[in-house]
Chimera marker file (.cmm) of the C-alpha trace (Angstrom):
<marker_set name="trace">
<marker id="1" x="50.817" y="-24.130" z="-112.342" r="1" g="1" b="0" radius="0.5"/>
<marker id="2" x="48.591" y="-23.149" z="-109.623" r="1" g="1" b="0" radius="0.5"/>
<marker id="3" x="46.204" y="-20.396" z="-109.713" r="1" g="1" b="0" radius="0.5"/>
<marker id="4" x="43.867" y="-19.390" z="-107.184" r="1" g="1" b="0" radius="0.5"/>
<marker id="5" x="42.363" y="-15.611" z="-107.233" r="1" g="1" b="0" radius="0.5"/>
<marker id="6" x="41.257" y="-13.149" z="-110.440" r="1" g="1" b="0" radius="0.5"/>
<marker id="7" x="43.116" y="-13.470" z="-113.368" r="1" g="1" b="0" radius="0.5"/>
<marker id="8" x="42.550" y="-11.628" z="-116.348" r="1" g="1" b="0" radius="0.5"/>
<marker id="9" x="41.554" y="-14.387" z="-119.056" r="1" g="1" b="0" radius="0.5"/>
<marker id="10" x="41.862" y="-13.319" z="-122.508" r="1" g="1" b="0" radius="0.5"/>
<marker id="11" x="39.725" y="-14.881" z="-125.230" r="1" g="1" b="0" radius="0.5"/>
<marker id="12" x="42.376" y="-15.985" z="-128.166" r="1" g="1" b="0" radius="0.5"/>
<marker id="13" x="40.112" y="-17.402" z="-130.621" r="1" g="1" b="0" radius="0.5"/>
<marker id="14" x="36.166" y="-17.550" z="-131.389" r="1" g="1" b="0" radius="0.5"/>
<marker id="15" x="34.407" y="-19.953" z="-128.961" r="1" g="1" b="0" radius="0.5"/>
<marker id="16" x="30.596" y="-20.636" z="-128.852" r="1" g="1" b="0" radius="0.5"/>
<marker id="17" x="31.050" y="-21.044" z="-124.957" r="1" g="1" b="0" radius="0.5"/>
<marker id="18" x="32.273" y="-17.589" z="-124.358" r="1" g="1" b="0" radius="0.5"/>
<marker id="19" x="30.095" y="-15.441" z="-127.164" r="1" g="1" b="0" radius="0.5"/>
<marker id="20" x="29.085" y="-12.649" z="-125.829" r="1" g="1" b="0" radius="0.5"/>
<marker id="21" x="32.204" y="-12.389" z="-123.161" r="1" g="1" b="0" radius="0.5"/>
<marker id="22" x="34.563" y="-9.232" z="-123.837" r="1" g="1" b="0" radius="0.5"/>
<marker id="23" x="38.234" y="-10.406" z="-125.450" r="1" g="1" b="0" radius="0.5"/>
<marker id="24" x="39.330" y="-9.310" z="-121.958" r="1" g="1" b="0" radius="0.5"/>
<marker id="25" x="37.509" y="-10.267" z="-118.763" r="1" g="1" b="0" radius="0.5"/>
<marker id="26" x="38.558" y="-10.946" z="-114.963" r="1" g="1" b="0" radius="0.5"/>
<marker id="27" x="36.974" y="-14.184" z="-113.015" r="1" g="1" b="0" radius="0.5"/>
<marker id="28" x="37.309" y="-16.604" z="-110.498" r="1" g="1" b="0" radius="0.5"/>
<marker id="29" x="40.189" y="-19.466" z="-110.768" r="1" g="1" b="0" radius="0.5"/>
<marker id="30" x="41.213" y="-21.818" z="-108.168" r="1" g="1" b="0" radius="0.5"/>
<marker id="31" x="43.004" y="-24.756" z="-109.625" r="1" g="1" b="0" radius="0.5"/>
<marker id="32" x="46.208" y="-26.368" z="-108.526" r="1" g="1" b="0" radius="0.5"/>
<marker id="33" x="46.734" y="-28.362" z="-111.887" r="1" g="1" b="0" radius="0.5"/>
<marker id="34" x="45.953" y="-27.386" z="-115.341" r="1" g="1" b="0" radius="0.5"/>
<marker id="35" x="45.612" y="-28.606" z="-119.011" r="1" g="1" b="0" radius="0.5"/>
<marker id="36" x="48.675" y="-28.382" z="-120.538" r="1" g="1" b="0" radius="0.5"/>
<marker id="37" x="47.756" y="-29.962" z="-123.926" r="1" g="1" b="0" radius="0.5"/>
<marker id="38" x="44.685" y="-30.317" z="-125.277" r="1" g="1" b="0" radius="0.5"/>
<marker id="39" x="43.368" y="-33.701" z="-126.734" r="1" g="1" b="0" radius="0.5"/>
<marker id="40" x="43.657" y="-33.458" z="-130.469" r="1" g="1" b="0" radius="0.5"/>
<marker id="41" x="40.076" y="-31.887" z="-131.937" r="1" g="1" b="0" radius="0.5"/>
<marker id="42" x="40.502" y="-29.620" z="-129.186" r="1" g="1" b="0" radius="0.5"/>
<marker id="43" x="41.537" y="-25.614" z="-129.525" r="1" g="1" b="0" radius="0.5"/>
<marker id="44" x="42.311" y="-23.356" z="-126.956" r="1" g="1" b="0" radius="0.5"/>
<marker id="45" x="40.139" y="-20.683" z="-127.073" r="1" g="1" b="0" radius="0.5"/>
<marker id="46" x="40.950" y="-18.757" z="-123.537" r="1" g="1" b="0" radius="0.5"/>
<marker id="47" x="44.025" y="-17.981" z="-121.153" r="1" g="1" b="0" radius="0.5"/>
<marker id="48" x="45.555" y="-16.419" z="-118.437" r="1" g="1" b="0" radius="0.5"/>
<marker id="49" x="48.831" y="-15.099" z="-118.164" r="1" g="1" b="0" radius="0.5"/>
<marker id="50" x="49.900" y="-18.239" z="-115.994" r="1" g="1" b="0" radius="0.5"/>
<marker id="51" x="47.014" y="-20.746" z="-117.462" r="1" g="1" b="0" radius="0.5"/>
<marker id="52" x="47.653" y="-21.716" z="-121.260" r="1" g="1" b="0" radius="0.5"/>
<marker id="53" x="44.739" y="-23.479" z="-121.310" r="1" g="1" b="0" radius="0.5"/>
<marker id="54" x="41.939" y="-21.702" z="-119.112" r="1" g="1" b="0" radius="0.5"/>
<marker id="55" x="39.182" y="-23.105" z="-122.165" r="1" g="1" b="0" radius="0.5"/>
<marker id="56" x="39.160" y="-24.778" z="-124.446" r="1" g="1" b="0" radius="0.5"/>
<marker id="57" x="36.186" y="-26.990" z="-127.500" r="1" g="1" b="0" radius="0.5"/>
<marker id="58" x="36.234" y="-29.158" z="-129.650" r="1" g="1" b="0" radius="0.5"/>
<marker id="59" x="36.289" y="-28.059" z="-132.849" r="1" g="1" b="0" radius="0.5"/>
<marker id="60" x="33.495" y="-29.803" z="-134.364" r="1" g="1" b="0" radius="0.5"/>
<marker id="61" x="31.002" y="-31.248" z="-131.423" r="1" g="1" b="0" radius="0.5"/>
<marker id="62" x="29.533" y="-29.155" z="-128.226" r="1" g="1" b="0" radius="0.5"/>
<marker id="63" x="32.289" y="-30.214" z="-126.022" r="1" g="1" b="0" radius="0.5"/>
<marker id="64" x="34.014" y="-27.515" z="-123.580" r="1" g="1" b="0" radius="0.5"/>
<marker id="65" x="36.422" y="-27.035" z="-120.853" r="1" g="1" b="0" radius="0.5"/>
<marker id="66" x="37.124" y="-24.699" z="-118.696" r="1" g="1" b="0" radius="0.5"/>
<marker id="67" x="39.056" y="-23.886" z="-116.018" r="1" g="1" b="0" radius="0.5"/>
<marker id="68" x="37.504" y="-20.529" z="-114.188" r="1" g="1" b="0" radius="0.5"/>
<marker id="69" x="34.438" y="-20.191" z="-112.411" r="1" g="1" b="0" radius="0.5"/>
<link id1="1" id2="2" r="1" g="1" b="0" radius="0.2"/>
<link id1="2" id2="3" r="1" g="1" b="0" radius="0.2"/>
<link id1="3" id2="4" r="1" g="1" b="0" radius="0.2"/>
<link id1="4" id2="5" r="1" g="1" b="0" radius="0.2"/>
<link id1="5" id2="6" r="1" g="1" b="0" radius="0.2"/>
<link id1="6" id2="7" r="1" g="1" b="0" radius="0.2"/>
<link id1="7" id2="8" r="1" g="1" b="0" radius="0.2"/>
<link id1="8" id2="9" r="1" g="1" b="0" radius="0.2"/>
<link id1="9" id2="10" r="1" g="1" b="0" radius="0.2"/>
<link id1="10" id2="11" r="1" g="1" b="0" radius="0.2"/>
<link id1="11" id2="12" r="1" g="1" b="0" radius="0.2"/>
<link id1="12" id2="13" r="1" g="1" b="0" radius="0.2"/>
<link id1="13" id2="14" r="1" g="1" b="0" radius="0.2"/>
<link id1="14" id2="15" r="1" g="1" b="0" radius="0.2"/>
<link id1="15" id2="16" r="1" g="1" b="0" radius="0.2"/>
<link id1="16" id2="17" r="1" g="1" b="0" radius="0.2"/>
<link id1="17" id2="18" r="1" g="1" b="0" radius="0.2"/>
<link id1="18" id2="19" r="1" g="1" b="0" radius="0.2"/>
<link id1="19" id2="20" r="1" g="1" b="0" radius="0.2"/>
<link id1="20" id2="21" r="1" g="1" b="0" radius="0.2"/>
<link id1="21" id2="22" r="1" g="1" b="0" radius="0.2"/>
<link id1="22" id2="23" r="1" g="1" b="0" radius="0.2"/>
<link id1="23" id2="24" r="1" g="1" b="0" radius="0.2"/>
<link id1="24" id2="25" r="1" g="1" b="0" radius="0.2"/>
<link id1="25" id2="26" r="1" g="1" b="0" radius="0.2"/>
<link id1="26" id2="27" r="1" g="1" b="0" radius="0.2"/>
<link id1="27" id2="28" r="1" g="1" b="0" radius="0.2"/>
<link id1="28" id2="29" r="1" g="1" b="0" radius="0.2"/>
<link id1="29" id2="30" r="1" g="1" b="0" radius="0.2"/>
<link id1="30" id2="31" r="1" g="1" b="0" radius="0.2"/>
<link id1="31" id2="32" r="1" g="1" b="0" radius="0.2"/>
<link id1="32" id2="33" r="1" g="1" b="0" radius="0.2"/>
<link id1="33" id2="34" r="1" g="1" b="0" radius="0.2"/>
<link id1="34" id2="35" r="1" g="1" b="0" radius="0.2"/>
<link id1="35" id2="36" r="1" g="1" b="0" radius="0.2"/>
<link id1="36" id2="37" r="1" g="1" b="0" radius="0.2"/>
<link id1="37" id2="38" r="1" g="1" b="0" radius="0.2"/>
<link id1="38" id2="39" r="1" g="1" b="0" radius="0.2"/>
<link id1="39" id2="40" r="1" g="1" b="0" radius="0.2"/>
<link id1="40" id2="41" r="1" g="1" b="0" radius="0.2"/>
<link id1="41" id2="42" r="1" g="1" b="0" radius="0.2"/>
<link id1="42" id2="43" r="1" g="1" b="0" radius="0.2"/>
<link id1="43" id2="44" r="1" g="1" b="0" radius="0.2"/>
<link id1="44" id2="45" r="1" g="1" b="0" radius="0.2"/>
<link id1="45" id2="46" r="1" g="1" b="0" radius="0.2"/>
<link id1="46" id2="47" r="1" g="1" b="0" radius="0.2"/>
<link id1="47" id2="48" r="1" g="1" b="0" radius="0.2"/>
<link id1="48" id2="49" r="1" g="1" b="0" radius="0.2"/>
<link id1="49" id2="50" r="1" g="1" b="0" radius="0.2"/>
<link id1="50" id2="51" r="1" g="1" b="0" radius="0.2"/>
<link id1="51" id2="52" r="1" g="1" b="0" radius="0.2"/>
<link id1="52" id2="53" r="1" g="1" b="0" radius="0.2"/>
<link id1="53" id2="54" r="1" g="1" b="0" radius="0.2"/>
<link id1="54" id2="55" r="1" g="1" b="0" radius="0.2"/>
<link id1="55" id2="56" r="1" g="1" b="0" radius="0.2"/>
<link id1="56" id2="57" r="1" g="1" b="0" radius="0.2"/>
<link id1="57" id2="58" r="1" g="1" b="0" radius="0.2"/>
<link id1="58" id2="59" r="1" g="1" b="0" radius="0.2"/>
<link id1="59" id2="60" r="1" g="1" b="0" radius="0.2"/>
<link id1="60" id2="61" r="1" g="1" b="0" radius="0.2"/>
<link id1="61" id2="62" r="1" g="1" b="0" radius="0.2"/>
<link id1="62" id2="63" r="1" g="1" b="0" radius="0.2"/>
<link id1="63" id2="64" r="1" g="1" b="0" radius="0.2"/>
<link id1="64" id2="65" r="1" g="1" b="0" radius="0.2"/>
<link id1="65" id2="66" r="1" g="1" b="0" radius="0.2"/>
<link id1="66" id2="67" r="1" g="1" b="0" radius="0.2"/>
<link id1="67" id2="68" r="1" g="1" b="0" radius="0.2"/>
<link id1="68" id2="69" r="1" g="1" b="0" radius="0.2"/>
</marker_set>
């Protein structure tokens, strides 16, 4: 789905990438296409209300996604 202005993103589970970051926290998106599944060794580890997938790591190597600036 596209997104394009501030969405709150909302940390769902622990992520070395976004330590530090508040469970909560408004940024920058602009994105006309979106993960919808991660690869398997992946995990979701941040959304948005229309986003699923807004980051996302691998669970064992330092590999990350993301999808807001």
């Amino acid at each position: 789905m596209p997104e394009l202005g501030w969405p709150q993103i909302d940390n769902v589970s622990p992520s070395e990438l976004c330590q530090g970051l508040p469970d909560t926290f408004v940024s920058f998106s602009s994105h006309l296409e979106e993960v919808v599944k991660v690869p398997p060794g992946f995990t979701v580890t941040a959304r948005s209300e229309d986003c699923g997938s807004q980051g996302f790591e691998h669970v064992h190597l330092p590999i990350f996604g993301v999808q807001f600036h």
